[in-house]
C-alpha positions as CSV (number, residue, x, y, z in Angstrom):
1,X,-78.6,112.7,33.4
2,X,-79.2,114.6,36.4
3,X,-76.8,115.0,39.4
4,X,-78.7,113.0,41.6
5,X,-78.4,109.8,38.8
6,X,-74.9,110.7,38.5
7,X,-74.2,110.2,42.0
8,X,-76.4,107.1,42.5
9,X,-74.5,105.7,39.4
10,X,-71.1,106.3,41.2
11,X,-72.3,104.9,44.5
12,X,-73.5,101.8,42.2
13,X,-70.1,101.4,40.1
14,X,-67.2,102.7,42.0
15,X,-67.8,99.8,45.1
16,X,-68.1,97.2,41.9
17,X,-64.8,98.8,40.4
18,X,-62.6,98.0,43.8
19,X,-64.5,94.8,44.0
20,X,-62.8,94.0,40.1
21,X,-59.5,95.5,41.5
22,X,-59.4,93.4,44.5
23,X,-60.3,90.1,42.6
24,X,-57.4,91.0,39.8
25,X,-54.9,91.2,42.7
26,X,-54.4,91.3,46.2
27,X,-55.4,94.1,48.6
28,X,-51.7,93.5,50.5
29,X,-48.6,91.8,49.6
30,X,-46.9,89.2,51.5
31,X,-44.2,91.3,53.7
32,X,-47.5,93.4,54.6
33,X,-49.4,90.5,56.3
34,X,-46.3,89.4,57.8
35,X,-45.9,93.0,59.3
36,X,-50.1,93.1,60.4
37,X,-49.4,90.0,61.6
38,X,-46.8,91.1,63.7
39,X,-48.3,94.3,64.5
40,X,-51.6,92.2,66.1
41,X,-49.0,90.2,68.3
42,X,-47.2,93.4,69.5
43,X,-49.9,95.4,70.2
44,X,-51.2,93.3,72.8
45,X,-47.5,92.2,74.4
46,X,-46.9,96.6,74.4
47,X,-50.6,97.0,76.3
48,X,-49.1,94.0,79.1
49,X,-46.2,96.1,79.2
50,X,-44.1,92.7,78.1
51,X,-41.4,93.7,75.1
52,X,-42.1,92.9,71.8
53,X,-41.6,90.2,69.4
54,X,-39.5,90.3,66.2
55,X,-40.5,88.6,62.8
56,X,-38.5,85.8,62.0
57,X,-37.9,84.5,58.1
58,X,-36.8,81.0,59.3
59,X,-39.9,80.4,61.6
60,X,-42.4,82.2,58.7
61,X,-40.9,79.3,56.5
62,X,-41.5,76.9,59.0
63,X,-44.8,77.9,59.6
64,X,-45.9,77.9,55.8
65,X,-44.7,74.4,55.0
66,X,-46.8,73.2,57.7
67,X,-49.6,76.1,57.1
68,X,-49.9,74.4,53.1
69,X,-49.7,70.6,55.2
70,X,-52.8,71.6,57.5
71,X,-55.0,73.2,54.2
72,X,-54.7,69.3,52.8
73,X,-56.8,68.1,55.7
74,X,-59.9,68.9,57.9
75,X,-59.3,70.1,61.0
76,X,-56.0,71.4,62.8
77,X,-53.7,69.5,64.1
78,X,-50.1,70.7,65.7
79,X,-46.8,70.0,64.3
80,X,-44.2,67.3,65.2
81,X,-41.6,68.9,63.9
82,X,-42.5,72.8,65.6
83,X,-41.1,71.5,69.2
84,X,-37.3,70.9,68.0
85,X,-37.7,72.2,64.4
86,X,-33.9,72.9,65.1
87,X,-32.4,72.1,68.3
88,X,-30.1,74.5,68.4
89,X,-32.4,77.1,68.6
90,X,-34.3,75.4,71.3
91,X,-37.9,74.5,71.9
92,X,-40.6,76.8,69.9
93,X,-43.7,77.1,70.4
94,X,-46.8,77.2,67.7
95,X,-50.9,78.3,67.3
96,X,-53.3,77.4,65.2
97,X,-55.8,79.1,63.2
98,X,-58.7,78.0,60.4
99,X,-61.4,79.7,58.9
100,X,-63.3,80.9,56.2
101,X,-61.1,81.4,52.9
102,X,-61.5,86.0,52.3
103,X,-63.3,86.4,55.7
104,X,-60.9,87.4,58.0
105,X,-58.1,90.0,58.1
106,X,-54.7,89.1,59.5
107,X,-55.5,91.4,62.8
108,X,-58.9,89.6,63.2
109,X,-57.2,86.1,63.2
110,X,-54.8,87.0,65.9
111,X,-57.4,89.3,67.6
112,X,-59.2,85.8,68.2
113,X,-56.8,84.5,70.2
114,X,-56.2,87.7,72.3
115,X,-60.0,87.2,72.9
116,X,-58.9,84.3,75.0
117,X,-57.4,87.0,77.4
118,X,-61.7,87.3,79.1
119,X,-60.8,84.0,80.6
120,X,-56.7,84.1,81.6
121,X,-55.5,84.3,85.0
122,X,-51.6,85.4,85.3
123,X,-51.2,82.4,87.3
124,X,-48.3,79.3,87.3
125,X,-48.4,77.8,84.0
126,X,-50.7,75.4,83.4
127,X,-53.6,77.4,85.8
128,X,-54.1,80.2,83.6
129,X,-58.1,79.9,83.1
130,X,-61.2,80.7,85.2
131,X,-62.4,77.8,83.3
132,X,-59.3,75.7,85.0
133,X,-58.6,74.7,81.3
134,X,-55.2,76.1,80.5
135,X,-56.5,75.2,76.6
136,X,-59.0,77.7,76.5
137,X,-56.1,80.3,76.8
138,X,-53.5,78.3,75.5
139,X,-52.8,80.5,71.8
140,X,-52.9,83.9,74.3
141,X,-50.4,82.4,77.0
142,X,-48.0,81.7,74.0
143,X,-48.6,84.9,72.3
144,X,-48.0,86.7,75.8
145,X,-45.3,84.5,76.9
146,X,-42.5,86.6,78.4
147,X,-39.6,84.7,77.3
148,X,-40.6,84.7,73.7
149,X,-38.7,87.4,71.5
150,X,-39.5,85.8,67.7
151,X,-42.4,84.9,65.8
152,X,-42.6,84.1,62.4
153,X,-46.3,83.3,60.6
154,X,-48.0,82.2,57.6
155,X,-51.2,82.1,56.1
156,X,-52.2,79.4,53.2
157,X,-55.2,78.5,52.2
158,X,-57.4,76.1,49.9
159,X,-60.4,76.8,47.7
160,X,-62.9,77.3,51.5
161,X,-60.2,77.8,54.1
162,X,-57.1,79.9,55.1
163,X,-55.0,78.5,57.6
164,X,-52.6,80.8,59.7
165,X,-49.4,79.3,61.6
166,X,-47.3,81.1,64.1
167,X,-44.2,80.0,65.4
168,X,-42.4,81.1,68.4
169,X,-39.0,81.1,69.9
170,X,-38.6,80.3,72.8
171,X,-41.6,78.7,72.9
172,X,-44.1,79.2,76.4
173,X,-46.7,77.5,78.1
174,X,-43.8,76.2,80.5
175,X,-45.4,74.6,83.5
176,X,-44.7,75.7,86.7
177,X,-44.1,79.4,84.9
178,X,-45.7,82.7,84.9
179,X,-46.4,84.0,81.5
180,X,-45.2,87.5,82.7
């Protein structure tokens, strides 16, 4: 073989190899989402100049018992239980995420609700939108909220979806509040 096959051949079987490697196990382990996770939340909270958030176990367990609930059916829907989950931490706050199963990263799930900031407007809680639907920039508001110092998240997923839950404490979207 020549070195122009040789390379070809390496360009052909070393992207198959990782494929096989990333297949056999995961590209990250769990305490690395939670930290990318984290990181996506932070970054965004540091460029508002707002502090940032620390990860919290009990709210990551919170979030993936209802995370593995939501991969059972269609849809999202939000939690009874992630309002007074305990009351003596007080009321938390939660978003919602679904897509397709291997697609996204952990950064490009948060990312999506940052994108929400094109339409926010630092405004009294619940006029926060150009679109005058606080809604549309309900997961940013939450993920911005000044008053939150903890968020803890999971990802599950079924055989097409993954499903990510973040839970905050204190939780936001207070009306009649700025969220910073």
């Amino acid at each position: 073989m020549d070195r122009r096959s040789i390379r070809l051949l390496r360009c052909a079987v070393l992207p198959l190899a990782w494929l096989a490697l990333g297949a056999a196990s995961p590209l990250w382990t769990p305490q690395d989402v939670n930290q990318r996770l984290l990181a996506a939340h932070n970054a965004e909270r540091v460029r508002l100049g707002i502090p940032p958030l620390v990860w919290s176990d009990k709210l990551a367990r919170q979030s993936m018992e209802w995370a593995q609930q939501l991969t059972l059916i269609d849809g999202l829907e939000h939690s009874d239980t992630a309002d007074y989950a305990d009351p003596t931490d007080g009321e938390e706050g939660e978003n919602l995420w679904r897509g397709t199963k291997g697609y996204y990263t952990p950064e490009q799930m948060v990312n999506l609700w940052v994108d929400e900031r094109k339409i926010f407007v630092n405004g009294p809680f619940p006029r926060n939108s150009t679109t005058g639907q606080w809604r549309d920039v309900g997961h940013y508001t939450q993920l911005i909220w000044r008053s939150t110092t903890q968020v803890g998240c999971a990802i599950a997923s079924n055989e097409q979806d993954e499903v990510l839950v973040c839970r905050y404490l204190e939780g936001g979207n207070v009306i009649g509040e700025k969220p910073y």
